[in-house]
Backbone as CSV, one residue per row, in Angstrom:
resi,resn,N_x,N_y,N_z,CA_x,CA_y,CA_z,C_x,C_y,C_z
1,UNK,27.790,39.889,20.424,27.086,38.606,20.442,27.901,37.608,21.255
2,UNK,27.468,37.116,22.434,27.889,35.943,22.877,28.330,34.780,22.546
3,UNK,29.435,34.395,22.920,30.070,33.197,22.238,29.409,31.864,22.503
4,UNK,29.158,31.298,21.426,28.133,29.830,21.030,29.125,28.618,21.897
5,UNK,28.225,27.694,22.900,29.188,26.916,23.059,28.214,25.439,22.634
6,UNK,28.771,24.582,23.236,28.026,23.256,22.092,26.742,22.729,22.916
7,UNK,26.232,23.719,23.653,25.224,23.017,24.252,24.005,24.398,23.376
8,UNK,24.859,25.447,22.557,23.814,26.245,21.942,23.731,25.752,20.754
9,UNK,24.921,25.305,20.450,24.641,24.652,19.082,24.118,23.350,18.797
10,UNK,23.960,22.515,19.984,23.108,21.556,20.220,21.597,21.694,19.835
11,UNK,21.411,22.298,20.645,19.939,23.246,20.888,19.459,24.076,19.395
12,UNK,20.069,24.750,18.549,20.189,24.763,17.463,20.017,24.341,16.732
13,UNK,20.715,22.780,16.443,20.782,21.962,15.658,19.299,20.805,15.449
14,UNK,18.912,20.932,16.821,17.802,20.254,16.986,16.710,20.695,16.641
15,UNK,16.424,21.939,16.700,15.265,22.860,16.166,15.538,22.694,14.765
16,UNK,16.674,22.869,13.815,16.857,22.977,12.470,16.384,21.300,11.988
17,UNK,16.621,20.355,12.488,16.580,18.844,12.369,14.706,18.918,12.781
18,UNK,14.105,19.204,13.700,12.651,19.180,14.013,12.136,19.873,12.606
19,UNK,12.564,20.906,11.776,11.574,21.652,11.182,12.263,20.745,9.948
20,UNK,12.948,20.257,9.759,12.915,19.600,8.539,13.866,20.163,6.905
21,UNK,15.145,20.680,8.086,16.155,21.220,7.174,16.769,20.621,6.429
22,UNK,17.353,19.707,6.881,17.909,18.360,5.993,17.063,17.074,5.755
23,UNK,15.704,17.262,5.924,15.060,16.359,5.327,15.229,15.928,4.221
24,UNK,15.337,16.566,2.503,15.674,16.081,1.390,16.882,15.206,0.925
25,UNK,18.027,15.806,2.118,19.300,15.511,1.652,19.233,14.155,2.659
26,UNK,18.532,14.335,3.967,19.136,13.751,4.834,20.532,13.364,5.772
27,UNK,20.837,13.973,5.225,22.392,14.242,5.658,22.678,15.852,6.481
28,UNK,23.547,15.757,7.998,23.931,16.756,7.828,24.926,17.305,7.214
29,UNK,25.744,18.901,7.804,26.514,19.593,6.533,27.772,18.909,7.275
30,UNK,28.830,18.573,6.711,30.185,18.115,7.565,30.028,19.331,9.032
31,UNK,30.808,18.743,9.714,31.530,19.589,11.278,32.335,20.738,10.072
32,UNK,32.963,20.830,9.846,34.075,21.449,8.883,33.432,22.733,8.591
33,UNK,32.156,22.475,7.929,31.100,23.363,7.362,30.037,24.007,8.623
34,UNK,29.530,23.073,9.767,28.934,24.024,10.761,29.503,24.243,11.642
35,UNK,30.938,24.180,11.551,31.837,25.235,12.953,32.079,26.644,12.039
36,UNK,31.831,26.634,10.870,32.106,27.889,9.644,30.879,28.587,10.426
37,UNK,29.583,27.970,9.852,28.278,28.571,10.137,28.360,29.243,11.930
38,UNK,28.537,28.305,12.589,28.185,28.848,13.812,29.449,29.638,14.721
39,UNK,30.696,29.650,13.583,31.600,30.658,14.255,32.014,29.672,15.839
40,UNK,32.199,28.510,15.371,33.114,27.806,16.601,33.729,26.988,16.342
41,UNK,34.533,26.201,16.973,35.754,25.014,16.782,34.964,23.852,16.474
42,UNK,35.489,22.966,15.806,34.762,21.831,15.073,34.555,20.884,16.428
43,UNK,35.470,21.124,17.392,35.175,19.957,18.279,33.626,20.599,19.691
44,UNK,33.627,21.938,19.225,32.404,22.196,19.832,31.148,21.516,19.021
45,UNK,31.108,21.922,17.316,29.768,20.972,17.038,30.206,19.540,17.110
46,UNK,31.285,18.966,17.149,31.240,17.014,17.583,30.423,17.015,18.573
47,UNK,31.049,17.841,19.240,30.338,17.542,20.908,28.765,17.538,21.107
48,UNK,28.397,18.527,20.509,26.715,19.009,19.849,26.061,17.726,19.255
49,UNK,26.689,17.266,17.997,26.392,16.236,16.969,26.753,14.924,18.247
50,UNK,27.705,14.989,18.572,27.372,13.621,19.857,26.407,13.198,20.956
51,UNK,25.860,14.499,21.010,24.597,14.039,22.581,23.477,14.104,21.367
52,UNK,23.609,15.046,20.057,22.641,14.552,19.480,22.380,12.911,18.976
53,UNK,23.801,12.715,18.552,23.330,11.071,17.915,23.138,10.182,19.414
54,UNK,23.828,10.774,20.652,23.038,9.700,21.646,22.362,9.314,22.347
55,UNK,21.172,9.642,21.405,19.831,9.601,21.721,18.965,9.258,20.775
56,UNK,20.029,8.877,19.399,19.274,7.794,18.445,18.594,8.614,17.288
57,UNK,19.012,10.084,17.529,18.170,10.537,16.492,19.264,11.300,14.715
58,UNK,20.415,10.626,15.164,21.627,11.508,14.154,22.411,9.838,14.304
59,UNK,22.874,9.208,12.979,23.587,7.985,12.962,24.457,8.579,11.994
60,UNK,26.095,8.191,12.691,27.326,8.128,12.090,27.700,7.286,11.349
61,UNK,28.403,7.881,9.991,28.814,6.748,9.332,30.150,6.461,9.134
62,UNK,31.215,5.996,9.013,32.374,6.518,9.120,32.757,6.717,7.441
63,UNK,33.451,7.638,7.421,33.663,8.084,5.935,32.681,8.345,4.889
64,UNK,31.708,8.655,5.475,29.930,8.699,4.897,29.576,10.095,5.602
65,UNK,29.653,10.734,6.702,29.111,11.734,7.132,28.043,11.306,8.471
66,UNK,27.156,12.512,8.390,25.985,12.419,10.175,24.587,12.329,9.031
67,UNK,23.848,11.291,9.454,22.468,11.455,8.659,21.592,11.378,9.872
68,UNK,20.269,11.977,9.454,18.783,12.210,9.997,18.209,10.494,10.327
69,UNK,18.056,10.242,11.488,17.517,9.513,11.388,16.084,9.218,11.508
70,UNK,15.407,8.425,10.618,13.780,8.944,10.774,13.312,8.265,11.348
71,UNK,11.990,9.169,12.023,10.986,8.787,12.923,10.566,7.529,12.799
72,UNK,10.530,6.955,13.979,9.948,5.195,13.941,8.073,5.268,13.135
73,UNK,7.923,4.815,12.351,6.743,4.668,10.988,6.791,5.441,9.930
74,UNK,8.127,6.642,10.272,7.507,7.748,9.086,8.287,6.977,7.518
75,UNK,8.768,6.289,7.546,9.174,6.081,6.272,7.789,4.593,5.471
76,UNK,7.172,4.370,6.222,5.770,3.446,5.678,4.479,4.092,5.723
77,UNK,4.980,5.714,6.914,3.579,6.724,6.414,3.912,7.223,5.190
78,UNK,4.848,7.703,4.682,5.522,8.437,3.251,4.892,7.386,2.288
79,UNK,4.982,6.045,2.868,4.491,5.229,1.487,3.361,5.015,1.275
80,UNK,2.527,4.932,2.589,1.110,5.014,2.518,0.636,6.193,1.887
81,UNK,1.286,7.681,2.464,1.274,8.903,1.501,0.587,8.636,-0.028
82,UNK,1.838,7.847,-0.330,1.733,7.838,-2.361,0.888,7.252,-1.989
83,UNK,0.559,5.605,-1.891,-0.249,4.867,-2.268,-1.387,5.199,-2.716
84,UNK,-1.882,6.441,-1.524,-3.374,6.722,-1.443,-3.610,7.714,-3.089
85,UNK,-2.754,8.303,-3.508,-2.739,8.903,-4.950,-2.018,7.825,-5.884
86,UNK,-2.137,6.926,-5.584,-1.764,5.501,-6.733,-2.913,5.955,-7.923
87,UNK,-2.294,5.481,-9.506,-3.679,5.562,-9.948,-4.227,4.576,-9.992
88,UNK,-5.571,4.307,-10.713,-6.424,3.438,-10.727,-5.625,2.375,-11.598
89,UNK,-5.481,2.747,-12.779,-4.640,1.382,-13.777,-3.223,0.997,-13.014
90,UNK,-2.947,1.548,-12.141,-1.302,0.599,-11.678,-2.633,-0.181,-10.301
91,UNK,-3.186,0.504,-9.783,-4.264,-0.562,-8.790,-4.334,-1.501,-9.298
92,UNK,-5.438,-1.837,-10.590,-5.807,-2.435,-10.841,-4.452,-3.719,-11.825
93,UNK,-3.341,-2.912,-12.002,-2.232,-4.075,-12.440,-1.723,-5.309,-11.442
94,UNK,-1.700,-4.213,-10.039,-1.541,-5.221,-8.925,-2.242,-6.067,-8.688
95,UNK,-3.882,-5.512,-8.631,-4.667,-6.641,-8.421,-4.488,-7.907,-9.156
96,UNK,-4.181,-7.242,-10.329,-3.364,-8.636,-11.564,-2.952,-9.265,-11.120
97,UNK,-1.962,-8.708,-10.018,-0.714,-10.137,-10.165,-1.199,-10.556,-8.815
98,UNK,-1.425,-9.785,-8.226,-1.754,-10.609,-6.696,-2.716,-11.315,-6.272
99,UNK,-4.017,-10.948,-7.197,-5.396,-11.526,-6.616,-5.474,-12.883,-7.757
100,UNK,-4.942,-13.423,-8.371,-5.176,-14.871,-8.783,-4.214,-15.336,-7.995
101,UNK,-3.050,-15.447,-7.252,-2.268,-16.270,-7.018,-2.891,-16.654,-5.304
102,UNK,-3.629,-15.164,-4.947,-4.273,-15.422,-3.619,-5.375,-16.380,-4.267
103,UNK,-6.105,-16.453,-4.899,-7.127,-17.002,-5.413,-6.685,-19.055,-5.267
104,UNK,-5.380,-19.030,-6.243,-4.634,-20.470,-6.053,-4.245,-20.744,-4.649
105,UNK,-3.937,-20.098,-3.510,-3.458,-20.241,-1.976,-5.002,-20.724,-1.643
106,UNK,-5.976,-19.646,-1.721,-6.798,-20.327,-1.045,-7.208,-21.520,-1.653
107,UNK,-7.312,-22.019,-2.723,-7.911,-23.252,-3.139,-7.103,-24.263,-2.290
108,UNK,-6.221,-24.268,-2.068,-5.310,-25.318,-1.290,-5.318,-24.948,0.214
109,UNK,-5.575,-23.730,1.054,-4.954,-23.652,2.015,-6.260,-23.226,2.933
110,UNK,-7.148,-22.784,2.497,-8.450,-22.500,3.176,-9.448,-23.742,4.045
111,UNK,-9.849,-23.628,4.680,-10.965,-24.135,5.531,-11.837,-24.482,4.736
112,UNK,-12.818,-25.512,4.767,-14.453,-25.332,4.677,-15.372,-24.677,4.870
113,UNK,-15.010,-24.083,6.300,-15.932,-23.040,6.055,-15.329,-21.351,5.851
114,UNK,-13.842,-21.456,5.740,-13.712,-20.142,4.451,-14.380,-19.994,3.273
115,UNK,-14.184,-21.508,2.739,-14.727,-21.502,1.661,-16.203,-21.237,1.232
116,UNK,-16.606,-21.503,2.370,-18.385,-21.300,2.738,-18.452,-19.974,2.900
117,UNK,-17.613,-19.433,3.375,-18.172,-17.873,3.732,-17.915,-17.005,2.341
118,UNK,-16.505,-17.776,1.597,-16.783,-16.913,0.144,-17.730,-16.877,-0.688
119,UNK,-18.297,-18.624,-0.358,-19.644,-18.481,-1.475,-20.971,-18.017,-0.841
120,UNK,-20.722,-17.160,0.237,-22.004,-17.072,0.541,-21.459,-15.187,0.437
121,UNK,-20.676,-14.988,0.282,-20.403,-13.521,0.032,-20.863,-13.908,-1.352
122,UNK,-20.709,-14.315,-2.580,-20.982,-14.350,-3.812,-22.073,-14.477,-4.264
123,UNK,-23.225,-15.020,-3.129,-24.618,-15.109,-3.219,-25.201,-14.174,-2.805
124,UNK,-24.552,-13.283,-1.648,-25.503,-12.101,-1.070,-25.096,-11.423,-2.638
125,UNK,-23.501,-10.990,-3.438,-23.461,-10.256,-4.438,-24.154,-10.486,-5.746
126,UNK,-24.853,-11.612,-5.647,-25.532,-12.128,-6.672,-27.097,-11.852,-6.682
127,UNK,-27.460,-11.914,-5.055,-28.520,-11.650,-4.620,-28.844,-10.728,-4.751
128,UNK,-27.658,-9.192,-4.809,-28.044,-7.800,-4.898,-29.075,-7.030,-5.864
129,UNK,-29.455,-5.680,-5.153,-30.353,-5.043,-6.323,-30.127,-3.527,-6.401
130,UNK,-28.867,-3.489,-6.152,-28.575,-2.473,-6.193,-27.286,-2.170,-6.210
131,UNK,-26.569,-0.629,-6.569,-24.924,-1.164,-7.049,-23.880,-1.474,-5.618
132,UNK,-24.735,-0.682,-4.715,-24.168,-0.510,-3.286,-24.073,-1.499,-2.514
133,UNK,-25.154,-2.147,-3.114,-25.390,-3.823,-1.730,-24.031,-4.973,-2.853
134,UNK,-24.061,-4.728,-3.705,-23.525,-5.480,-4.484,-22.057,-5.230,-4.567
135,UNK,-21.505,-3.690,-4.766,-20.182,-3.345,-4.372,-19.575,-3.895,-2.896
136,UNK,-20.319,-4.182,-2.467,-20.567,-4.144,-0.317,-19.953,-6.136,-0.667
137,UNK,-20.755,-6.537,-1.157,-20.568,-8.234,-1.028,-19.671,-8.153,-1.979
138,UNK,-18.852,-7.390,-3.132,-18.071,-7.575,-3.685,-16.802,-7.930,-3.537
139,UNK,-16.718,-6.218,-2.866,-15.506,-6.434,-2.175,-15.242,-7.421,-0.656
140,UNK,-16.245,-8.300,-0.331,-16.350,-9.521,1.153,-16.024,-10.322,0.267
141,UNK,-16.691,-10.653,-0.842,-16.135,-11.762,-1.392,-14.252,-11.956,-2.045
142,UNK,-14.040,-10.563,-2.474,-12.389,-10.617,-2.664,-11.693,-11.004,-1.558
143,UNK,-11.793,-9.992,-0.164,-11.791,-10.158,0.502,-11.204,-11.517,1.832
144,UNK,-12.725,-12.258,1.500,-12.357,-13.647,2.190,-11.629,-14.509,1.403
145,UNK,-11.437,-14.224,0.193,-10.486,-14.827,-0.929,-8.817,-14.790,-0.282
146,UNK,-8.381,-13.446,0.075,-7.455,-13.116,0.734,-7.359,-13.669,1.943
147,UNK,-8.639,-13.806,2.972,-8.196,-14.279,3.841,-7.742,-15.879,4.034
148,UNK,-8.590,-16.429,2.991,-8.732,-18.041,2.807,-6.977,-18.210,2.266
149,UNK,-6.578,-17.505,2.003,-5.161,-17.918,1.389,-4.323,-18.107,2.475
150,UNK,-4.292,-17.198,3.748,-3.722,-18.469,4.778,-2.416,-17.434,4.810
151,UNK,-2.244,-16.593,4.314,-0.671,-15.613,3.706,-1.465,-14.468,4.625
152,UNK,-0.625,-14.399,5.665,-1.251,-13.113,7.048,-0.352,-11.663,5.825
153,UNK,0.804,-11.814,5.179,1.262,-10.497,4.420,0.034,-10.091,3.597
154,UNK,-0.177,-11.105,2.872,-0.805,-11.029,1.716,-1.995,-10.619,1.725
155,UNK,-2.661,-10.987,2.654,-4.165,-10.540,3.444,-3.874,-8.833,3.759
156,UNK,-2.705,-8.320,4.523,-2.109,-6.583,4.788,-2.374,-6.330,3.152
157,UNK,-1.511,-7.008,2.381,-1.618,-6.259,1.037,-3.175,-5.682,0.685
158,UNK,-3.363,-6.943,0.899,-4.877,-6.706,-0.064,-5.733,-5.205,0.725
159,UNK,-5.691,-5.233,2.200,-6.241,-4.101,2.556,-5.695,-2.667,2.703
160,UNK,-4.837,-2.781,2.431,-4.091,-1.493,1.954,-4.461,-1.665,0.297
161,UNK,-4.557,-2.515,-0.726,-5.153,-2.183,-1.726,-7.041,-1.864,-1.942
162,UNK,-7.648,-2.503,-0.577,-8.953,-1.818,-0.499,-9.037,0.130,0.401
163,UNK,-8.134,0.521,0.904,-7.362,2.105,1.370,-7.840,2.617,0.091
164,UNK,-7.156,1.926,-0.925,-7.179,3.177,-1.990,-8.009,2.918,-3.180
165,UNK,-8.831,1.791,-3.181,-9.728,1.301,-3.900,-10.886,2.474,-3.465
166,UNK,-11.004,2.498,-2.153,-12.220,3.266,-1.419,-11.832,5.024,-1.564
167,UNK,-10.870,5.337,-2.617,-10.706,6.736,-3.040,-11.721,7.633,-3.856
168,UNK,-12.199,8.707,-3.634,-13.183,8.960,-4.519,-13.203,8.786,-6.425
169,UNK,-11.707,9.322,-6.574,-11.414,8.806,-7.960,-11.501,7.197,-8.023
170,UNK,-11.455,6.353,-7.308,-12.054,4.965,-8.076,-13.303,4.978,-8.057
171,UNK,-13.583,5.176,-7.010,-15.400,4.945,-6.687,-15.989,5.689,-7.512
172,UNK,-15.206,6.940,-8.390,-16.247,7.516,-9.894,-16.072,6.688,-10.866
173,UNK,-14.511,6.244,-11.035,-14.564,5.157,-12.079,-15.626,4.014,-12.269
174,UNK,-15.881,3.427,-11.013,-16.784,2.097,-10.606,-18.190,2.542,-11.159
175,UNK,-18.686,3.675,-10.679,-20.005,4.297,-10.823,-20.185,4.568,-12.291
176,UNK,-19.479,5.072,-12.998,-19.750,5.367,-14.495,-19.594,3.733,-15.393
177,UNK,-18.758,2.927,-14.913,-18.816,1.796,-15.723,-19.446,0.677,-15.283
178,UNK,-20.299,0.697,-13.759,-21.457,-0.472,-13.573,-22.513,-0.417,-14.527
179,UNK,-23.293,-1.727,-14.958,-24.215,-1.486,-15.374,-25.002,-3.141,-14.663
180,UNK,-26.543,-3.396,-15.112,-26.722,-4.640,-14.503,-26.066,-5.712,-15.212
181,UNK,-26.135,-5.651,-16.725,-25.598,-6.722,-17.409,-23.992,-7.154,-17.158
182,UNK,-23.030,-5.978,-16.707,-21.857,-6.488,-16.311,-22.440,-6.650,-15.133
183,UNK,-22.902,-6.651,-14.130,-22.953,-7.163,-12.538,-23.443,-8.383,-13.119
184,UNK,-24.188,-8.583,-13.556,-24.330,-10.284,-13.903,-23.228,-10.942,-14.237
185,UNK,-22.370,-10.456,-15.513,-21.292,-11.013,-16.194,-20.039,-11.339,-14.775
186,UNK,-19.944,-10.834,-14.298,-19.234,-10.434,-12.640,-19.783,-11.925,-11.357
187,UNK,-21.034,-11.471,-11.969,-21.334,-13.012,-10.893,-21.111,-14.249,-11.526
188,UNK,-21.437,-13.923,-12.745,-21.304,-15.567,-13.567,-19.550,-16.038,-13.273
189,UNK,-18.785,-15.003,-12.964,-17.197,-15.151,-13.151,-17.111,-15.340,-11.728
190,UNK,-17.540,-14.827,-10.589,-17.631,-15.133,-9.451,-17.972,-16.860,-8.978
191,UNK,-18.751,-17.169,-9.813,-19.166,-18.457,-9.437,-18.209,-19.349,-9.871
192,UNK,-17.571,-19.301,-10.906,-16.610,-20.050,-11.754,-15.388,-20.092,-10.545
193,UNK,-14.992,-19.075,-9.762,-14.299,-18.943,-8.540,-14.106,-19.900,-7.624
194,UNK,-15.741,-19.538,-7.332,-16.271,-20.826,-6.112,-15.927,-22.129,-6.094
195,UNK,-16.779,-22.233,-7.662,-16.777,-23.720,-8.069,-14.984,-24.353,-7.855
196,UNK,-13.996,-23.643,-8.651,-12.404,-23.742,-8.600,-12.286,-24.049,-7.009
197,UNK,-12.453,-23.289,-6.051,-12.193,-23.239,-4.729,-12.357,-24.269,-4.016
198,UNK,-14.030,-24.590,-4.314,-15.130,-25.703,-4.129,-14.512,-27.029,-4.630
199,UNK,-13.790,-27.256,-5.636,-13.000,-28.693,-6.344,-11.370,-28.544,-5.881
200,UNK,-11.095,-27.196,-5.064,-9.810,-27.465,-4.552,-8.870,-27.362,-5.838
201,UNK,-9.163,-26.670,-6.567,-8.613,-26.394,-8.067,-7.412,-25.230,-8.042
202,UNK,-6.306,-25.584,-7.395,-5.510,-23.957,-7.693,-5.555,-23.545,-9.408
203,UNK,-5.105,-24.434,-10.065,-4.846,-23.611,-11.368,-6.149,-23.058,-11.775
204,UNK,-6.912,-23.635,-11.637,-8.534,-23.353,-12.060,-9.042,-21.768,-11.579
205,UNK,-8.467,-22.238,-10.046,-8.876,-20.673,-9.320,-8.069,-19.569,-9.860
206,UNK,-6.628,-19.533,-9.569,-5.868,-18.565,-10.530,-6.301,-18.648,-12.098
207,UNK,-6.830,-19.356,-12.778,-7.011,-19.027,-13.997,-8.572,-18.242,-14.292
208,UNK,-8.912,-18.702,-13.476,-10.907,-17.699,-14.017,-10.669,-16.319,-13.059
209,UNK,-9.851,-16.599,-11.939,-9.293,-15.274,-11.268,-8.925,-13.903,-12.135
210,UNK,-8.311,-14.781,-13.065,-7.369,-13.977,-13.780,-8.121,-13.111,-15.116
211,UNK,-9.409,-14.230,-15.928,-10.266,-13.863,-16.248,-10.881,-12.964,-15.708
212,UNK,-11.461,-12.640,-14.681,-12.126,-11.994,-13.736,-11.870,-10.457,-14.019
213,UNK,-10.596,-10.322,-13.274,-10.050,-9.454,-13.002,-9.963,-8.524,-14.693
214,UNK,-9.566,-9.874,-15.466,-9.538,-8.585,-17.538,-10.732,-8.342,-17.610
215,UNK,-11.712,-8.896,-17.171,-13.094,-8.591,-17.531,-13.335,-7.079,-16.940
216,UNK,-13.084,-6.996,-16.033,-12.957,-5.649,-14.631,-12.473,-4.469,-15.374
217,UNK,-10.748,-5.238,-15.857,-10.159,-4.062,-16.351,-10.380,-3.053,-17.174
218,UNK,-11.105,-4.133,-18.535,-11.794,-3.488,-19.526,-13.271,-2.898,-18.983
219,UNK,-14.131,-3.695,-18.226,-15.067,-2.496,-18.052,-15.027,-1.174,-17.396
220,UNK,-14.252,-1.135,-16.924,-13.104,0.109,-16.065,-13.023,1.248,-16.959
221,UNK,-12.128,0.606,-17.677,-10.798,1.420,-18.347,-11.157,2.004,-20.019
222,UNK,-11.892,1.035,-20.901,-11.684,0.566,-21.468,-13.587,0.546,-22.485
223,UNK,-14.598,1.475,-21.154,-16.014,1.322,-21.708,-16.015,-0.560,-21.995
224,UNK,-15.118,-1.269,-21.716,-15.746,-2.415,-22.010,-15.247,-3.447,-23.402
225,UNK,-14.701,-2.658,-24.070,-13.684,-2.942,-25.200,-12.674,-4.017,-25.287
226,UNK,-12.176,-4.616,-25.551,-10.653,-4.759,-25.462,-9.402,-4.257,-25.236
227,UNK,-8.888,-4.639,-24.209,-7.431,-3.305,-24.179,-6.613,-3.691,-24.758
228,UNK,-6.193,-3.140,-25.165,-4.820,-2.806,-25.907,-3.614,-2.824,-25.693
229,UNK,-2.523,-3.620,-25.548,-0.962,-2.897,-25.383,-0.387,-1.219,-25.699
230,UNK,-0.275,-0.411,-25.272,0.003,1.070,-25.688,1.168,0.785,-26.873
């Protein structure tokens, strides 16, 4: 067998790093340990591990070791990953905390005619006759809620929380616990929104927001009940 020099163990090293050898650890093995493996002098894999890191894809640490460095998005695709298998009750906890306080931003920070376009999302959902036209203006009306808040993050949040809202496991949840009398109960709480928005009311808006949203939870979760602390 031909003797390995550091442009094979380069070449090597890069194929083992592409398929995802030290992905878990992220780390490679010390020099110490792959001049063992590849049967050569430690300053042949430096040399290897050096044209690899200079090119941005292997970062040195000193007294830390050589780690993987990852692909530019893959560590916010990994998170988008989970998200999309989030369950429904941690969804719907977030929506907790996030969708009344967007609710208080926009009362203060929105336009006139944001505010116009939420209540006219709340009228087409009011207007509805069916669960689809009504899910459809539901989620426009959350929606421009988010956008009226004026918070460009907070607006990303919210649609990465409609990603996984639009999962088939919610959309069975939604379907088994609509009925017309909660779509009414839903608009009557919708309007209470407006009105908050409409008087420029933050606490008002975060507070029937907040209503809103327990009303949701329990018809969700809950057949409609009261929930419970576990």
């Amino acid at each position: 067998m031909p003797k390995l020099v550091s442009s094979d163990v380069e070449a090597s090293l890069r194929q083992r790093i592409a398929a995802g050898a030290w992905r878990l650890a992220g780390r490679l093995p010390n020099e110490r340990e792959l001049a063992a493996e590849y049967g050569v002098a430690r300053n042949t894999v430096r040399a290897a591990i050096d044209r690899i890191a200079a090119d941005g894809s292997l970062v040195r640490e000193a007294g830390r070791g050589t780690f993987i460095k990852p692909a530019a998005g893959a560590g916010f695709a990994e998170v988008m990953r989970k998200l999309i298998g989030v369950s429904p009750i941690d969804m719907m906890s977030v929506r907790q905390i996030l969708e009344p306080r967007a609710a208080a931003l926009a009362a203060t920070n929105a336009s006139i005619s944001e505010i116009d376009a939420i209540a006219a999302a709340h009228a087409a959902a009011a207007a509805a006759s069916d669960m689809e036209t009504f899910e459809r203006w539901d989620g426009e009306f959350h929606h421009r809620i988010f956008v009226g808040s004026r918070i460009e993050l907070l607006n990303y949040l919210h649609e990465i929380l409609l990603l996984v809202r639009n999962q088939d496991l919610w959309l069975q949840i939604k379907h088994r616990s609509f009925s017309e009398p909660r779509r009414q109960i839903y608009c009557t709480e919708h309007a209470a929104i407006v009105q908050a928005l409409q008087h420029r009311d933050a606490m008002a808006a975060e507070a029937v927001m907040r209503v809103h949203l327990e009303s949701v939870a329990r018809n969700l979760f809950s057949g409609g009940a009261p929930m419970t602390e576990p």
